[in-house]
C-alpha positions in Angstrom: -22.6 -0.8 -28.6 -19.5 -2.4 -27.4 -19.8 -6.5 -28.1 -16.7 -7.7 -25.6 -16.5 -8.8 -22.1 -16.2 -5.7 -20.1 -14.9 -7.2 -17.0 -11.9 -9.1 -19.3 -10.6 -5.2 -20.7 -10.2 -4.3 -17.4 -6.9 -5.7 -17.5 -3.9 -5.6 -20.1 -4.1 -8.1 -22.5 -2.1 -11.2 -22.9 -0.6 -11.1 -26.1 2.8 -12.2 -25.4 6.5 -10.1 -27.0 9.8 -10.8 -27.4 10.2 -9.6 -23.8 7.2 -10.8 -22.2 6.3 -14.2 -22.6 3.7 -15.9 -22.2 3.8 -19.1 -20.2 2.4 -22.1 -22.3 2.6 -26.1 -21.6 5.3 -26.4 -23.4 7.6 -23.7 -21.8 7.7 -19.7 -22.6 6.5 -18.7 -26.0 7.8 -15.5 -27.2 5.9 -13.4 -30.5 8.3 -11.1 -32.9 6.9 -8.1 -34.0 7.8 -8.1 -38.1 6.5 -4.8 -39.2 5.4 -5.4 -43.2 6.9 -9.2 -42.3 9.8 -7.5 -43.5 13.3 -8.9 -42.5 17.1 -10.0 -44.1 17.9 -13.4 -44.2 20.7 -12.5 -41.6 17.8 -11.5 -39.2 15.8 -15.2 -40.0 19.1 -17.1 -38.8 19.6 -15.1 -35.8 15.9 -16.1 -35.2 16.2 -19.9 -36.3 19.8 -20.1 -34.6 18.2 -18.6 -30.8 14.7 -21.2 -31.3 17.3 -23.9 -31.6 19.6 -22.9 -29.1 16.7 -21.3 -26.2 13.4 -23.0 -27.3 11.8 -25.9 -29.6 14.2 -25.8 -32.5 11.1 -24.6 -34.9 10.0 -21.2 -35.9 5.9 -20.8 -35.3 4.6 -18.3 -38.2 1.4 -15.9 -37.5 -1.6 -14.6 -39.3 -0.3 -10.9 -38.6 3.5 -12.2 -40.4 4.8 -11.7 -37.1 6.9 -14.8 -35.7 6.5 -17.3 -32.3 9.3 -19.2 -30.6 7.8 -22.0 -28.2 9.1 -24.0 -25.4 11.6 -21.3 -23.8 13.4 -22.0 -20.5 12.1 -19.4 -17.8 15.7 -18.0 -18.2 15.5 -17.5 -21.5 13.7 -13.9 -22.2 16.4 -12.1 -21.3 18.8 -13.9 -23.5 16.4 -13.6 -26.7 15.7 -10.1 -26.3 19.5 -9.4 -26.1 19.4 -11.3 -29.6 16.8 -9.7 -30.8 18.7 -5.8 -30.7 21.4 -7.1 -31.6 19.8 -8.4 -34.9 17.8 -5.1 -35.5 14.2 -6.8 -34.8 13.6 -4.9 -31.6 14.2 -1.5 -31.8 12.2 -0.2 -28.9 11.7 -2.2 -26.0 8.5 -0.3 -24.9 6.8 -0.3 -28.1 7.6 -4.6 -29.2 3.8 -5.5 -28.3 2.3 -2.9 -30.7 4.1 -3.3 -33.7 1.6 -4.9 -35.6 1.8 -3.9 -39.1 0.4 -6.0 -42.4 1.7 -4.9 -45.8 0.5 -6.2 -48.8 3.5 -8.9 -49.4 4.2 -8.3 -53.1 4.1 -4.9 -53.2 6.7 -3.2 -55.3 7.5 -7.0 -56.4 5.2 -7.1 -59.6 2.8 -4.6 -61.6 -0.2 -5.7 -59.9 0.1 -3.1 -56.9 -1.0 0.4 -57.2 1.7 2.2 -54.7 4.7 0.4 -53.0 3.9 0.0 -49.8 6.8 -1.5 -47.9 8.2 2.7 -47.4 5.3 3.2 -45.8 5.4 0.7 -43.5 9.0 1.5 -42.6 7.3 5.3 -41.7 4.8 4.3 -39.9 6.6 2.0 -38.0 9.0 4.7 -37.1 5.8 7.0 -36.0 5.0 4.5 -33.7 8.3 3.6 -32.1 8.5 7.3 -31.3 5.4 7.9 -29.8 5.6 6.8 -26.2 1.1 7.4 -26.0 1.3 4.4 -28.3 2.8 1.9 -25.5 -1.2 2.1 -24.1 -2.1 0.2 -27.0 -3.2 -3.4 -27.0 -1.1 -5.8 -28.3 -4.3 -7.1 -30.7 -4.3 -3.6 -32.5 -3.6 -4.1 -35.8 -2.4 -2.1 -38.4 -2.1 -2.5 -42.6 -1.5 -1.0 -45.7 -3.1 -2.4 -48.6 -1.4 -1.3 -52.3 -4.4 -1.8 -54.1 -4.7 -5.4 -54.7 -7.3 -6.3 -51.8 -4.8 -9.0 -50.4 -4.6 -7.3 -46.6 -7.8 -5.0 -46.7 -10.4 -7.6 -45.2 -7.9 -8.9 -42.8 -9.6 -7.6 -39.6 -7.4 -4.5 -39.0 -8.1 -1.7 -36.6 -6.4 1.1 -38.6 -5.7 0.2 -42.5 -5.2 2.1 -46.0 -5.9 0.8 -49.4 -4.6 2.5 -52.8 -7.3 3.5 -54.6 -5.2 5.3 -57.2 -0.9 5.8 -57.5 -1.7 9.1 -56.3 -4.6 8.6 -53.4 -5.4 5.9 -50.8 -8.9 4.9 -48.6 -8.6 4.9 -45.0 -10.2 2.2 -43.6 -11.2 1.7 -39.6 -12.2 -1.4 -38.3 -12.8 -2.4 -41.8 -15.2 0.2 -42.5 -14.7 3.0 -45.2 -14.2 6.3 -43.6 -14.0 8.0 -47.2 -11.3 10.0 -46.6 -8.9 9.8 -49.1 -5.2 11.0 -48.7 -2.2 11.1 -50.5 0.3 7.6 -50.2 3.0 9.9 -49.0 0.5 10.9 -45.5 -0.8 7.7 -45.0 1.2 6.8 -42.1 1.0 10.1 -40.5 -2.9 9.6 -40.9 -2.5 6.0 -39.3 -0.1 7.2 -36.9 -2.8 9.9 -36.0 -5.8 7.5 -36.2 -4.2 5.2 -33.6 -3.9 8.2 -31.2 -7.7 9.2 -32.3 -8.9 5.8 -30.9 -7.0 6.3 -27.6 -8.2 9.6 -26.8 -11.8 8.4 -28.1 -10.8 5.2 -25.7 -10.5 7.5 -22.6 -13.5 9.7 -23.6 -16.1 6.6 -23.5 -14.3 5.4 -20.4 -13.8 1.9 -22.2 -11.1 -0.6 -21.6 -11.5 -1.6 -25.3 -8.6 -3.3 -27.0 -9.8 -2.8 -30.8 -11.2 -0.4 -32.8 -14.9 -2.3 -33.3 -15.7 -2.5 -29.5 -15.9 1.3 -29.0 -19.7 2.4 -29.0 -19.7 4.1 -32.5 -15.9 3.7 -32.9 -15.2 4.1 -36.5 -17.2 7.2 -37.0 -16.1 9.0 -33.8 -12.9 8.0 -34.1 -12.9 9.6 -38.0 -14.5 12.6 -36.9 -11.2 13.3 -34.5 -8.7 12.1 -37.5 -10.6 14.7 -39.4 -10.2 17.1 -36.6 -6.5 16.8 -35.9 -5.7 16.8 -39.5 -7.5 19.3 -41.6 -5.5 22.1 -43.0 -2.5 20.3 -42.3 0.4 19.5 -44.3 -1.5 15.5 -44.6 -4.8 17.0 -46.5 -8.1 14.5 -46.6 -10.8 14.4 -48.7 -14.1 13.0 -49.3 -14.1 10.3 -52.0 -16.4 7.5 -53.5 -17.5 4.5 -51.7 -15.0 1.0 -52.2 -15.7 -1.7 -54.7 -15.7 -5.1 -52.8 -12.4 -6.7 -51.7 -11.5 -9.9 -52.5 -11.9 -12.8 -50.2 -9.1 -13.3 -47.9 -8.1 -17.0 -49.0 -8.1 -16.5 -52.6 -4.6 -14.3 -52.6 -2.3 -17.2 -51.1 0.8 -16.8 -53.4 2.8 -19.7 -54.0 5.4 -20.8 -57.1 8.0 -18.1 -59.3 6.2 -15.0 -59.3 7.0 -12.5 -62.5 8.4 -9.1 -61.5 9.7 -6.2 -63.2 12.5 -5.7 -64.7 13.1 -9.2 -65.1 12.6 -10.0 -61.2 11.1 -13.2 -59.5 9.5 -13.3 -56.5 9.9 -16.9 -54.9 6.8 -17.5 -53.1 6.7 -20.6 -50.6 3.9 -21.9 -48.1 5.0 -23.3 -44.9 2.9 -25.7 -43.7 1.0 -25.3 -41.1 3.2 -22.6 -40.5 5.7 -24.4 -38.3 9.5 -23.0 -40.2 12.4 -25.9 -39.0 15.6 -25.1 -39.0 16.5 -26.4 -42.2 13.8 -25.3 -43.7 15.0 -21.1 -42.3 18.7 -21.8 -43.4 17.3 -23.0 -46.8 15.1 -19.4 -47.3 18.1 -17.4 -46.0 20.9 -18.9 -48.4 18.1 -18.6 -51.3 18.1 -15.4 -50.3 21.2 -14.3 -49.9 21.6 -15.3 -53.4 19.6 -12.3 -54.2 18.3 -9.0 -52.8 18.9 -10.8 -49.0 15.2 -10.1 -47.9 12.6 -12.3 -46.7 8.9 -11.3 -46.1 6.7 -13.2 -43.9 2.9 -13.4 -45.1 -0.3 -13.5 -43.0 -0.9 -16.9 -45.3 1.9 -18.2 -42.9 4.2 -18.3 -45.8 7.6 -16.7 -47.0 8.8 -14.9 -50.4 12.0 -14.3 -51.4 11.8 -11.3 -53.6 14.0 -9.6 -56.0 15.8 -12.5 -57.6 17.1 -13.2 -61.2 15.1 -15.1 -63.2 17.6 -18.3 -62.3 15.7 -18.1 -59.1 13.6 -20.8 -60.7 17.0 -22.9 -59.6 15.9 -22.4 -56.4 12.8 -23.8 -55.8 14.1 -27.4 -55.3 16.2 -25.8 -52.5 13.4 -25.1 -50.7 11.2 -27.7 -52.1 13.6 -30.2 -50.9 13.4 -28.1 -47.2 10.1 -29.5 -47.1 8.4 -26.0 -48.4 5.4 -25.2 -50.6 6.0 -24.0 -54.0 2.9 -25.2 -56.2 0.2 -23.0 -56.6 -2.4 -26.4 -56.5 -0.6 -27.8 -53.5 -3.4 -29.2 -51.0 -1.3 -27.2 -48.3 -2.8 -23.8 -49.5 -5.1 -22.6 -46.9 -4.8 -25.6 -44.5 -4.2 -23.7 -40.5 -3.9 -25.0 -37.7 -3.8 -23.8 -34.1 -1.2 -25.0 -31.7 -3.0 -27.6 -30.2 -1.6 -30.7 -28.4 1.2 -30.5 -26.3 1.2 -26.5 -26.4 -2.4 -26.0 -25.4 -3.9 -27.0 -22.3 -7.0 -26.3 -23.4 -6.5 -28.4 -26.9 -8.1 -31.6 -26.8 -6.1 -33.3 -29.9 -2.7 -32.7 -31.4 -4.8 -30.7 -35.1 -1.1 -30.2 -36.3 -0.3 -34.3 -36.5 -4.2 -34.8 -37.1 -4.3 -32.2 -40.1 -0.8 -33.5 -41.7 -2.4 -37.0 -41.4 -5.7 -35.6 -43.4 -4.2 -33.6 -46.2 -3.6 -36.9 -48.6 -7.5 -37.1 -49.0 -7.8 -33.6 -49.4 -8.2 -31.5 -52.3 -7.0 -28.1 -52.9 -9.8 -26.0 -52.3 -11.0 -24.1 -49.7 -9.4 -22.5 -46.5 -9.1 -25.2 -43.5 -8.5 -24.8 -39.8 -8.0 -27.4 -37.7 -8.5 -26.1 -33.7 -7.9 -28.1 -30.8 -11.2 -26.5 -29.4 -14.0 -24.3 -29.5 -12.2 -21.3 -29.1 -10.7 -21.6 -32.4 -7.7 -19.9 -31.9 -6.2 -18.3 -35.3 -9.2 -19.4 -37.7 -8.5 -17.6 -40.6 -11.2 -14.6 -42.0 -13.3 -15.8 -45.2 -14.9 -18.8 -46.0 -13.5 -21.2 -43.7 -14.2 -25.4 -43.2 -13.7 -25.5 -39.5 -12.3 -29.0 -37.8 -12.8 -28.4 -34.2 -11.7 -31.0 -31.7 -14.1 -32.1 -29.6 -14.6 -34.4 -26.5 -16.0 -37.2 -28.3 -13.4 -36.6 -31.6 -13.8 -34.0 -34.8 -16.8 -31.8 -35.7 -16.3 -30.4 -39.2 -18.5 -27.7 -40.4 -18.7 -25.0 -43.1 -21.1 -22.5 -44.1 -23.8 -23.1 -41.0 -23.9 -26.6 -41.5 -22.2 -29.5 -39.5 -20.8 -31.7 -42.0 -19.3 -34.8 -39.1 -19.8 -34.6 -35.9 -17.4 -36.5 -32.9 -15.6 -38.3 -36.1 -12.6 -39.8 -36.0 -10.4 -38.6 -37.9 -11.1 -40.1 -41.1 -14.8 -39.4 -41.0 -12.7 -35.6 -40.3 -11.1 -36.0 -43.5 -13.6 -37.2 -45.7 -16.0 -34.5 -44.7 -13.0 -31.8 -45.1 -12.4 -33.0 -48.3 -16.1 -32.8 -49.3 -16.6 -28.9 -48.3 -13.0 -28.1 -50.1 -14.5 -29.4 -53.3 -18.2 -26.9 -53.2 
């Protein structure tokens, strides 16, 4: 059965666009759709140049590689969306909410990836865009396409494919094998029709659900109508062996000079706590423009530059200098935060200048979010410390077990730093 609040679906969700904003404490905060978290380093400074000109001067990074601009004027929507065509990130205006679309970020970058998945995402993408039935979507429905490495798999979407072969891919629904198989060439028509599949199924159980997993029976009703639509068909499915395990979501953060092919280098950074300044966007773009001119945003809330010469090892105290992440053992990896204090009304501490204070006594290690309350906006999947502000100061926990409770924020630290290290 269906585990949401169905009184809450009978509206439209909140998510906010590029066109509507949402209206925070600290002014209108606009989301970018980045499809793949795919864009040119042209496309990053139009971004960085309209935060500084319309907003807070800093671009806000997301688990889905999408992008946030905070602190808008109420006038200011227009103006960014006018932007936002202009630069090619906002191709349809009725579609901008549900363009949510992972891709593993290395693909086609090294030899570790089974297919290249990037083409894909440009199709399916497309398929969306042109299907006006897709608009009904939430903006919480989540697309991805995994190229074999396990990196985007487990990453909570409603409608995802992993390579299981150069030649054949699993689709995936609400994180649940369907074991039907298809070729990488179909598997965004397959999306493409699964996404229509849970909208008719949707309608059919008279549900105002906004994801896959809070249809009654969702994934298997949902495959029986892929199945439906599709057989014989120029995208054939079959029936093929169950999935290994995927790799836990935190242990694929890339960071440092990646080796390619061909002698490529990927340039992987981490941004910390996923807050992109100015400076820290121009440095990325000139890096690379230097290169192949494309940037991809990663659901760690980082950015690789791929594509470059080998002298892009040059370049890492460009962005090192920016204030960016390049070493693989950086305490940095895996430290979140949500927006907290001022953003938030609902925060009851400023995590982002709490967790920055912290990360001196802590170890690299595993995956910390900081929230600014119980809601725990943007925790990451996996195994996860949790620092959640409380009333009375920090509780940190991990694993069931409550590790501090209304600390201050060194007792926070000290008991974050304990649970990175098990």
């Amino acid at each position: 059965m269906p585990t949401y609040d169905h009184d809450s679906r009978l509206r439209d969700d909140a998510c906010p666009g590029a066109v509507r904003l949402h209206p925070a404490e600290d002014g209108g905060l606009a989301r970018i759709r980045v499809p793949g978290g795919r864009l040119t380093a042209d496309q990053l400074r139009s971004v960085a140049t309209a935060a500084h000109e319309l907003g807070q001067q800093h671009i806000e990074l997301t688990s889905r590689g999408n992008m946030q601009v905070r602190g808008l004027r109420d006038d200011a929507g227009e103006e960014l969306a006018r932007r936002l065509s202009a630069s090619g990130l906002l191709p349809s205006v009725p579609h901008e909410r549900v363009r949510n679309i992972l891709g593993s970020p290395l693909s086609g970058c090294d030899r570790i990836g089974l297919v290249d998945v990037q083409p894909l995402v440009t199709d399916l993408d497309d398929r969306v865009c042109g299907d006006p039935e897709l608009t009904a979507l939430s903006g919480r429905f989540l697309f991805a396409f995994d190229d074999g490495r396990g990196d985007v798999a487990g990453l909570g979407a409603d409608v995802s494919v992993i390579a299981v072969g150069p030649h054949e891919a699993a689709l995936l629904l609400a994180g649940t094998d369907t074991g039907l198989r298809t070729p990488p060439a179909s598997a965004a028509a397959v999306m493409h029709v699964a996404a229509r599949a849970f909208l008719a199924e949707r309608e059919a159980q008279d549900s105002g659900a906004w994801r896959l997993a809070e249809l009654d029976r969702g994934s298997p009703r949902v495959t029986a109508r892929v199945r439906a639509v599709l057989d014989g068909t120029e995208h054939p499915l079959r029936q093929g062996a169950p999935l290994p395990d995927l790799p836990a979501p935190e242990s694929t953060v890339p960071a440092g000079a990646i080796e390619g092919v061909d002698g490529q280098v990927t340039l992987a950074t981490v941004v910390p706590l996923g807050r992109l300044s100015g400076e820290q966007a121009a440095a990325l773009a000139d890096v690379a423009s230097a290169g192949a001119g494309e940037i991809r945003l990663t659901p760690w809330r980082g950015a690789l530059i791929p594509f470059m010469l080998d002298p892009a090892r040059k370049h890492m105290s460009t962005v090192e200098r920016a204030g960016l992440v390049t070493d693989p053992m950086s305490p940095w990896i895996g430290v979140t935060a949500c927006t907290g204090r001022p953003g938030c009304g609902k925060a009851l501490a400023d995590v982002q200048t709490d967790a920055a204070r912290a990360l001196p006594l802590m170890p690299r290690g595993k995956a910390v979010h900081w929230a600014g309350c119980a809601r725990r906006c943007g925790v990451p999947r996996g195994d996860v410390v949790d620092v959640v502000a409380t009333e009375g100061g920090y509780q940190v926990s991990h694993g069931g077990q409550v590790r501090t409770h209304n600390g201050n924020i060194d007792d926070a630290a000290t008991a974050v730093a304990a649970s990175r290290r098990e």
